[in-house]
N, CA, C and O atoms as a GROMACS GRO file, in nm:
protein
  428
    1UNK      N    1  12.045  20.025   5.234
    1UNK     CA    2  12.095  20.009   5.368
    1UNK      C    3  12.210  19.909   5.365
    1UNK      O    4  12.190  19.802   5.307
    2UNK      N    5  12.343  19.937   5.428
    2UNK     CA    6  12.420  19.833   5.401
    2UNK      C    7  12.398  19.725   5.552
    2UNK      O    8  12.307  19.709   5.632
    3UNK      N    9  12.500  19.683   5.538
    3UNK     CA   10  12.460  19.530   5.617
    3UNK      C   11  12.468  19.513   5.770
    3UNK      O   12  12.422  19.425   5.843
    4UNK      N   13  12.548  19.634   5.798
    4UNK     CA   14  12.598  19.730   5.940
    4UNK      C   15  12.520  19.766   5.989
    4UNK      O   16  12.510  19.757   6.112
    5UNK      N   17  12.421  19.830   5.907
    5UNK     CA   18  12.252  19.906   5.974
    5UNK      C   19  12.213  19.803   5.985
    5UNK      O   20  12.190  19.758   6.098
    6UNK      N   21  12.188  19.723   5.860
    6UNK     CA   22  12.072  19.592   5.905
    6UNK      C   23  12.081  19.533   6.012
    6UNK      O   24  11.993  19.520   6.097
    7UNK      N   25  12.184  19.497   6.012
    7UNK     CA   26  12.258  19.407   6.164
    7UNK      C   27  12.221  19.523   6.336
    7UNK      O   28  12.199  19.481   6.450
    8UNK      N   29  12.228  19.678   6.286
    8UNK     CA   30  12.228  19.720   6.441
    8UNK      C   31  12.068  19.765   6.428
    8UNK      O   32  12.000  19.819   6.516
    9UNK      N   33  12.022  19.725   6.282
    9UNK     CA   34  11.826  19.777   6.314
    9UNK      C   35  11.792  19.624   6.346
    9UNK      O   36  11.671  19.614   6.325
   10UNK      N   37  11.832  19.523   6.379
   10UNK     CA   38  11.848  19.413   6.404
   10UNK      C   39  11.823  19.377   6.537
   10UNK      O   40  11.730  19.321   6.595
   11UNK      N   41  11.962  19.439   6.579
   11UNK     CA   42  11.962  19.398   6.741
   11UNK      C   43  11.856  19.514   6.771
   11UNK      O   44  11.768  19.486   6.852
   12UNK      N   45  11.855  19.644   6.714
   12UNK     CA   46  11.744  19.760   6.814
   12UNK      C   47  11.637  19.708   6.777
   12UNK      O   48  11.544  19.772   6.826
   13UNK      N   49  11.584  19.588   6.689
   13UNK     CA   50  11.461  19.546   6.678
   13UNK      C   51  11.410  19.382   6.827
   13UNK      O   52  11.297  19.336   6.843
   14UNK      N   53  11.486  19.356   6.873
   14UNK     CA   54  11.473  19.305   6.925
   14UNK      C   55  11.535  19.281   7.058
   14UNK      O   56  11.656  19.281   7.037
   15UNK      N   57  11.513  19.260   7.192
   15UNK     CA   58  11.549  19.269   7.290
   15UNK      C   59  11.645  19.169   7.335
   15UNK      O   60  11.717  19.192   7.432
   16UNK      N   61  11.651  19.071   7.278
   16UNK     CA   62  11.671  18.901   7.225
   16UNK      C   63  11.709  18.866   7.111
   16UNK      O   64  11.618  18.816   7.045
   17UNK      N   65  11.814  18.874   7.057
   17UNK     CA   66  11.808  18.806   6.945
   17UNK      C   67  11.943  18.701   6.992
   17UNK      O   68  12.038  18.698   7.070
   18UNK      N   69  11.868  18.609   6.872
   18UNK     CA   70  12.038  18.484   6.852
   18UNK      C   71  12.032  18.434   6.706
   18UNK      O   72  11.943  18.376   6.644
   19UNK      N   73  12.144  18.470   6.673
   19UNK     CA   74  12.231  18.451   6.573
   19UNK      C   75  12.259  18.296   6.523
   19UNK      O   76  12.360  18.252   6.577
   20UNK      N   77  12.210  18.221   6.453
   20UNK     CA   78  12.233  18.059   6.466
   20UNK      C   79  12.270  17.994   6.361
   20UNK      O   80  12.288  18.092   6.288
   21UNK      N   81  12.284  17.945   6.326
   21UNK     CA   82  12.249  17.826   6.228
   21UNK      C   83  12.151  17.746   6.211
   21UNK      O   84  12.153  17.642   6.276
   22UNK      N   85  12.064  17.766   6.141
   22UNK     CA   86  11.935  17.699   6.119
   22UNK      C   87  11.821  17.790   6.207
   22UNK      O   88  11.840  17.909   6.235
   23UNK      N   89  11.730  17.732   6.235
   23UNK     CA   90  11.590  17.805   6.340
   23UNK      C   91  11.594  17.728   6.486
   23UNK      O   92  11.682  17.643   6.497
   24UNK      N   93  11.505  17.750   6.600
   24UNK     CA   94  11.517  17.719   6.713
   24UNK      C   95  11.419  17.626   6.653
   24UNK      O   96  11.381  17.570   6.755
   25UNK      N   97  11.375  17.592   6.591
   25UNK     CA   98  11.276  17.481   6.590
   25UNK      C   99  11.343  17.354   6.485
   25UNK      O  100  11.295  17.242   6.468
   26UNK      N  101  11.453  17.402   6.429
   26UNK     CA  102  11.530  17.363   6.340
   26UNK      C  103  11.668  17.356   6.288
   26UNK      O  104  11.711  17.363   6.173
   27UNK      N  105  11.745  17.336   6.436
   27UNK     CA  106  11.864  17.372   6.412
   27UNK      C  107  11.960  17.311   6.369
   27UNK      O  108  11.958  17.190   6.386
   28UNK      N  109  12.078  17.370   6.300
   28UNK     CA  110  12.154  17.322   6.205
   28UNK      C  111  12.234  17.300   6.220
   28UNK      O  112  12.305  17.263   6.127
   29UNK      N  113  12.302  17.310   6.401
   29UNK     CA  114  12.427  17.246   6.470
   29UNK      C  115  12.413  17.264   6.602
   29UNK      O  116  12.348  17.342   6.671
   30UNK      N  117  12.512  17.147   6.630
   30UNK     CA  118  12.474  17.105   6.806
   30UNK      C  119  12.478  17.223   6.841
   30UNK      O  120  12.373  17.274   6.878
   31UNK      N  121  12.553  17.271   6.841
   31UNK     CA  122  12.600  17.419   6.969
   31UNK      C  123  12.480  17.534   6.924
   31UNK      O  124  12.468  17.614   7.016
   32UNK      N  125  12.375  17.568   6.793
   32UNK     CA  126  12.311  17.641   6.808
   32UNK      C  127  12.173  17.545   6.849
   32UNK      O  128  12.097  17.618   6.912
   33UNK      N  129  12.146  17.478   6.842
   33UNK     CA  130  12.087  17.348   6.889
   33UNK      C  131  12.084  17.330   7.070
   33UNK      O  132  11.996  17.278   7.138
   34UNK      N  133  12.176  17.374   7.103
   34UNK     CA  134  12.188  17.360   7.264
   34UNK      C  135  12.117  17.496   7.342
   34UNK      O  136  12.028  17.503   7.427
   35UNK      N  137  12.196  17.599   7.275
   35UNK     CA  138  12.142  17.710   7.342
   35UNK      C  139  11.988  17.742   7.302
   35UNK      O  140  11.911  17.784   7.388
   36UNK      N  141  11.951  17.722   7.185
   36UNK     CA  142  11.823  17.725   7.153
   36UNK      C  143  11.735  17.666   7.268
   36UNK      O  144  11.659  17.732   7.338
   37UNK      N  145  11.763  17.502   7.280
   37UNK     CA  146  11.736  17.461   7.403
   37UNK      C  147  11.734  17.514   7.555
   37UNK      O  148  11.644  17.500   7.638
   38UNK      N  149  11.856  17.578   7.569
   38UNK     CA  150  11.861  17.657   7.694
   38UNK      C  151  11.722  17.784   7.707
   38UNK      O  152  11.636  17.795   7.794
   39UNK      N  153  11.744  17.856   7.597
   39UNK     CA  154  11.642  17.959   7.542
   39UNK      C  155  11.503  17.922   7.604
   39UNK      O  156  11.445  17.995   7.684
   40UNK      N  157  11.458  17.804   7.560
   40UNK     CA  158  11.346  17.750   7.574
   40UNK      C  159  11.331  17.717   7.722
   40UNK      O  160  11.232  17.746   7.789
   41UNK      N  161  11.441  17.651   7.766
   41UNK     CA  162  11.421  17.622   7.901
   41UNK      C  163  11.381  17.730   8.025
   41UNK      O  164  11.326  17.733   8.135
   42UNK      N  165  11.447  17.818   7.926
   42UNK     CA  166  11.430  18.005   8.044
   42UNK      C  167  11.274  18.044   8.006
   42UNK      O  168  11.216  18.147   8.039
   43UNK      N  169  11.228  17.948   7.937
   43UNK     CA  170  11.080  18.066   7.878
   43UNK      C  171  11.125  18.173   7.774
   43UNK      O  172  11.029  18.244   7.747
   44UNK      N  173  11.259  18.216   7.692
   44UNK     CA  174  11.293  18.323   7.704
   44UNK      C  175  11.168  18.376   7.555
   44UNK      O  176  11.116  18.303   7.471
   45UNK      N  177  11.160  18.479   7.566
   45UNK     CA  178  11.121  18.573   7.387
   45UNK      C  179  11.273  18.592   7.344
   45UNK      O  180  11.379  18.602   7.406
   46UNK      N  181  11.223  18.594   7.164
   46UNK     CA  182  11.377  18.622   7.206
   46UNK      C  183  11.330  18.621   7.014
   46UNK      O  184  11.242  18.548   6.971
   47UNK      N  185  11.388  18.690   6.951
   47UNK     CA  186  11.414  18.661   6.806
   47UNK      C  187  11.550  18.567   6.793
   47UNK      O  188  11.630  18.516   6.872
   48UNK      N  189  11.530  18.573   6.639
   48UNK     CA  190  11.612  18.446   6.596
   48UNK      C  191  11.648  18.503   6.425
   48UNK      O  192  11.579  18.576   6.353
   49UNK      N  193  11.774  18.444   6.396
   49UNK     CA  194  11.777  18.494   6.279
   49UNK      C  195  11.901  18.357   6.197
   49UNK      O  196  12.007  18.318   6.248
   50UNK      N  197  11.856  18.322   6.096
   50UNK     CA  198  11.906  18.179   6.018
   50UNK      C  199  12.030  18.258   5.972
   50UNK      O  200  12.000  18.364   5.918
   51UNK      N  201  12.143  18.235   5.979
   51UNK     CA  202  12.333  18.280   5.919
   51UNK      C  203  12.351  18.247   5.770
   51UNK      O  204  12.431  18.302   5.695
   52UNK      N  205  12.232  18.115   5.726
   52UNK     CA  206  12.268  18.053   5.651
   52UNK      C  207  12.161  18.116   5.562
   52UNK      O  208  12.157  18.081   5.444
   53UNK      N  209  12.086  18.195   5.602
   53UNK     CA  210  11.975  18.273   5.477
   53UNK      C  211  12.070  18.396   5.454
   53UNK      O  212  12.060  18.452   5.345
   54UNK      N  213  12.147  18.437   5.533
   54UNK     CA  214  12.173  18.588   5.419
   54UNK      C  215  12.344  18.553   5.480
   54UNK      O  216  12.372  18.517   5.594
   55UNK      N  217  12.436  18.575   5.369
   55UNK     CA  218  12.612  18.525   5.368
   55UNK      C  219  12.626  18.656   5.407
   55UNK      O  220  12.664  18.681   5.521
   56UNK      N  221  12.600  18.754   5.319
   56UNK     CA  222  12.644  18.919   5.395
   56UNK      C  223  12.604  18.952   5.529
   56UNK      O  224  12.670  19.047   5.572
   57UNK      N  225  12.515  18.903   5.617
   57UNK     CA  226  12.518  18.938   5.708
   57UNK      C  227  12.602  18.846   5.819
   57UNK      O  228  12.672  18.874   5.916
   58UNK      N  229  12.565  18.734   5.764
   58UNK     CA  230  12.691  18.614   5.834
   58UNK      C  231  12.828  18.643   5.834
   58UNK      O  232  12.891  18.607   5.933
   59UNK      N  233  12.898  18.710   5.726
   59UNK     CA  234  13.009  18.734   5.737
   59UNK      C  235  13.042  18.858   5.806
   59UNK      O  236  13.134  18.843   5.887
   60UNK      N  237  12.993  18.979   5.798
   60UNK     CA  238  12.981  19.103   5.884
   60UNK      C  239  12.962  19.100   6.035
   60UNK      O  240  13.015  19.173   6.120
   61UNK      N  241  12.866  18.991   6.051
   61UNK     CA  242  12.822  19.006   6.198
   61UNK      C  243  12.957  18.950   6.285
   61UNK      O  244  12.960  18.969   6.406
   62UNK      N  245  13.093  18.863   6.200
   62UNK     CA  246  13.176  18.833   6.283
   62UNK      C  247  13.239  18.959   6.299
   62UNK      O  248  13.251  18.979   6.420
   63UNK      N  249  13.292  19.068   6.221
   63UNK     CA  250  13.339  19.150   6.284
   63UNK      C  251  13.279  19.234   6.298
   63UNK      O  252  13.346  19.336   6.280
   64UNK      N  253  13.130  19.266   6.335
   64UNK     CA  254  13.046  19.362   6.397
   64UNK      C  255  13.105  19.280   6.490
   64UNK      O  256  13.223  19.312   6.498
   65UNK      N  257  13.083  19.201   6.553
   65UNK     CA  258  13.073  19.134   6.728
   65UNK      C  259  13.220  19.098   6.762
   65UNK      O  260  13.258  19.063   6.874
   66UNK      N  261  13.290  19.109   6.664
   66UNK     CA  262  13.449  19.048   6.701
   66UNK      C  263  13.447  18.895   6.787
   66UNK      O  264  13.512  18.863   6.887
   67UNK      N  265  13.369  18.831   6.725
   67UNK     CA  266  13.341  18.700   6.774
   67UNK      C  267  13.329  18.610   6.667
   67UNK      O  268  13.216  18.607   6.620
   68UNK      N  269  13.426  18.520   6.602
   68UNK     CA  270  13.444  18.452   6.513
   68UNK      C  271  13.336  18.313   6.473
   68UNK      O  272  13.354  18.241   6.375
   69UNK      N  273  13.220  18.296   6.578
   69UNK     CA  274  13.163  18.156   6.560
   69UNK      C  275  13.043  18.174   6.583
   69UNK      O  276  13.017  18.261   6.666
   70UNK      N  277  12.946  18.110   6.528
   70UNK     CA  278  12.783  18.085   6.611
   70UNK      C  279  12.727  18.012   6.699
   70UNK      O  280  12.825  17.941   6.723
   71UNK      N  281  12.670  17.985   6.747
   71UNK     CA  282  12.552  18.094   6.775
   71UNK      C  283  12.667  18.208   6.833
   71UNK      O  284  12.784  18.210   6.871
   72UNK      N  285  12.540  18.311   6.812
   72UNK     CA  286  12.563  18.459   6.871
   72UNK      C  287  12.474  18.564   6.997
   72UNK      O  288  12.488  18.686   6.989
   73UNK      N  289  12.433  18.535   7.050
   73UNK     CA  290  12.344  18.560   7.140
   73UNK      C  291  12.341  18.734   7.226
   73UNK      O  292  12.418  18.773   7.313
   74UNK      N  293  12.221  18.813   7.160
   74UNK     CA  294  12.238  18.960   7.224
   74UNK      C  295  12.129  18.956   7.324
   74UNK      O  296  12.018  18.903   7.334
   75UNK      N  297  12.213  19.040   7.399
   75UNK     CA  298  12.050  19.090   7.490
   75UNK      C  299  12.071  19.270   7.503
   75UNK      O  300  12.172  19.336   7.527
   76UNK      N  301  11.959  19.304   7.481
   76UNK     CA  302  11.960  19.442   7.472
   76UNK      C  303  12.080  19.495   7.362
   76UNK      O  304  12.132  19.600   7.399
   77UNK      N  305  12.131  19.443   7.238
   77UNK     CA  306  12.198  19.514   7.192
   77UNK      C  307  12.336  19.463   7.224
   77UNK      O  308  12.416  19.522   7.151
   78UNK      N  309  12.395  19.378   7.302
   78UNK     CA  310  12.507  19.369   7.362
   78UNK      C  311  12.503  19.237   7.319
   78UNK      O  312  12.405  19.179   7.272
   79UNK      N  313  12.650  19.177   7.344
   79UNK     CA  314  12.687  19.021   7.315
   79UNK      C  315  12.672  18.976   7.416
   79UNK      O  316  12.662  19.052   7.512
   80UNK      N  317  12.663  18.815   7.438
   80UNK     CA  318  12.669  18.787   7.537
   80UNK      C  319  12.785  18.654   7.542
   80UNK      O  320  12.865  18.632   7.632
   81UNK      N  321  12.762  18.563   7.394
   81UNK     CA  322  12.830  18.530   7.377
   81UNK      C  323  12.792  18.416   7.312
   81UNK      O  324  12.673  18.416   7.283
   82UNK      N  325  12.878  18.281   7.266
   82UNK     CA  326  12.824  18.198   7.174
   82UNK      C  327  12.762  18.088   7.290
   82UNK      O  328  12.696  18.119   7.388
   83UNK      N  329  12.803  17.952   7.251
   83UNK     CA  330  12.719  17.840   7.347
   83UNK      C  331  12.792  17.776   7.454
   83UNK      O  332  12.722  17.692   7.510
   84UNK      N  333  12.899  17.787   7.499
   84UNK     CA  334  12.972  17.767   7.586
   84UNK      C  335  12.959  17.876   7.704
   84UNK      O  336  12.962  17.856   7.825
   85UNK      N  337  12.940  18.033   7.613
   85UNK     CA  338  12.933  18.117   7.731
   85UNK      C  339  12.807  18.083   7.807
   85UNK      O  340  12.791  18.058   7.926
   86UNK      N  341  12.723  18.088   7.707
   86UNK     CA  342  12.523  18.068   7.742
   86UNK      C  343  12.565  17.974   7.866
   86UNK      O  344  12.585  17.999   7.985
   87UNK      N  345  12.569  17.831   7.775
   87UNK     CA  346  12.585  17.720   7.906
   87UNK      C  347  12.619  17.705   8.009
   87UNK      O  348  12.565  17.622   8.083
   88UNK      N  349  12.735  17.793   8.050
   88UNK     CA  350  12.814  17.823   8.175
   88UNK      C  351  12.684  17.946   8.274
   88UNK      O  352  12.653  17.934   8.393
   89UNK      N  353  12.631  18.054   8.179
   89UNK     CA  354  12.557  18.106   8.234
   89UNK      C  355  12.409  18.092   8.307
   89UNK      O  356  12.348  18.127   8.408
   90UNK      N  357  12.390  18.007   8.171
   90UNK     CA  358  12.227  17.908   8.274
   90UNK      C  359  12.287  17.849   8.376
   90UNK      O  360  12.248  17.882   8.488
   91UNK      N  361  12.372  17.772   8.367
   91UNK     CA  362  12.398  17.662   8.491
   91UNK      C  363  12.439  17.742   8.610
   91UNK      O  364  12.450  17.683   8.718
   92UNK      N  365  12.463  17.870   8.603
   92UNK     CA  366  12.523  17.948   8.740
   92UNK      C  367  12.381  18.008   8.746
   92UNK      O  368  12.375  18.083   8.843
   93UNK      N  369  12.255  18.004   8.671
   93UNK     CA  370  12.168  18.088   8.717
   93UNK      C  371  12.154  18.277   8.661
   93UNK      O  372  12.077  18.370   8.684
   94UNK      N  373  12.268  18.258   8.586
   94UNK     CA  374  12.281  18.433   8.556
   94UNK      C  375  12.190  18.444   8.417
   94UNK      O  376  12.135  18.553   8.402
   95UNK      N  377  12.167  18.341   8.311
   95UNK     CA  378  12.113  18.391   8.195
   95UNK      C  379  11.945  18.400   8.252
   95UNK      O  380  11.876  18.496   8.217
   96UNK      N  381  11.918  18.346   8.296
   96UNK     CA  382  11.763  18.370   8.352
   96UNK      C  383  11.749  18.526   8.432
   96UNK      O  384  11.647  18.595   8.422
   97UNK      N  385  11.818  18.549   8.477
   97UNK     CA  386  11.840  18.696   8.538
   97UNK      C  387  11.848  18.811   8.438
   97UNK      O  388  11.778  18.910   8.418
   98UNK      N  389  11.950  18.764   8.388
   98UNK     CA  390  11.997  18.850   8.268
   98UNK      C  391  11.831  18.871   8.137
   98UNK      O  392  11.773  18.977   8.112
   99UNK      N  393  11.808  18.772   8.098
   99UNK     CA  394  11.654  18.742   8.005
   99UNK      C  395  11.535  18.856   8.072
   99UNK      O  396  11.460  18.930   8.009
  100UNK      N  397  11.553  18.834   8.278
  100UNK     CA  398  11.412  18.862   8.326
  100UNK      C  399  11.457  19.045   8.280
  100UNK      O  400  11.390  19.116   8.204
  101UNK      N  401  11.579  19.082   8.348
  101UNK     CA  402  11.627  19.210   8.324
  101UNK      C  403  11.606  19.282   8.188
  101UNK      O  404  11.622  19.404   8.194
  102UNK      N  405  11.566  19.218   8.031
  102UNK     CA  406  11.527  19.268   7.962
  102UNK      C  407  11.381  19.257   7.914
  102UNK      O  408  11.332  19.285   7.804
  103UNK      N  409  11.325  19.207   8.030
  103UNK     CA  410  11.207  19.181   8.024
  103UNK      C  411  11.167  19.123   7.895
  103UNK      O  412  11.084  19.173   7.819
  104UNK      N  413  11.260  18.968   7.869
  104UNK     CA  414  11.238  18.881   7.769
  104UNK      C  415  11.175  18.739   7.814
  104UNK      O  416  11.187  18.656   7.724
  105UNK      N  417  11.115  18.694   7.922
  105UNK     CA  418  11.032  18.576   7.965
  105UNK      C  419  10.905  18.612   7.979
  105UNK      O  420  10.848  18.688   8.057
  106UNK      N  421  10.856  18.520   7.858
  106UNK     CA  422  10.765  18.472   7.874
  106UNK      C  423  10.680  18.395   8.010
  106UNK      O  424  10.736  18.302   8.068
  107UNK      N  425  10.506  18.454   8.064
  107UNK     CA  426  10.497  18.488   8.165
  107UNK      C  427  10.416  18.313   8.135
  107UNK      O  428  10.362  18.254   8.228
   0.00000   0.00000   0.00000
């Protein structure tokens, strides 16, 4: 399987995923460090996947997503965006909406 499938049996494996540096319990820079935080704050489910365990998929996933930086944050398959977008979105109230809509919070 090359690294293209992995990456889209990836996102179709999960409703939630984010793309980071390090783990949500362990993160390996402020900005994946923040949203992780945000994550948590929503209740959200959500997979997680370390950049720094596999280089082929770290390097692919920038131009699978045409988004040059991490974190990476999908919902349903789609980008949403790195930690500046997240942040702007909790604070307006839309990523909690967006999470309940894929029926990713935890009850």
């Amino acid at each position: 399987m090359d690294v293209i499938d992995r990456i889209k049996e990836q996102l179709a494996s999960n409703d939630v995923i984010l793309y980071m540096k390090g783990t949500p319990d362990f993160p390996q820079c402020g900005f994946s460090g923040q949203v992780a935080q945000i994550m948590q704050a929503c209740n959200a489910k959500y997979g997680s996947f370390n950049i720094f365990e596999d280089q082929e998929v770290r390097e692919a996933l920038k131009e699978y997503s045409q988004w040059p930086t991490y974190p990476q944050l999908y919902i349903k398959g789609e980008l949403v965006g790195g930690c500046d977008i997240i942040m702007d979105l909790y604070n307006k109230g839309e990523l909690q909406k967006m999470l309940a809509a894929a029926d990713s919070v935890a009850e």
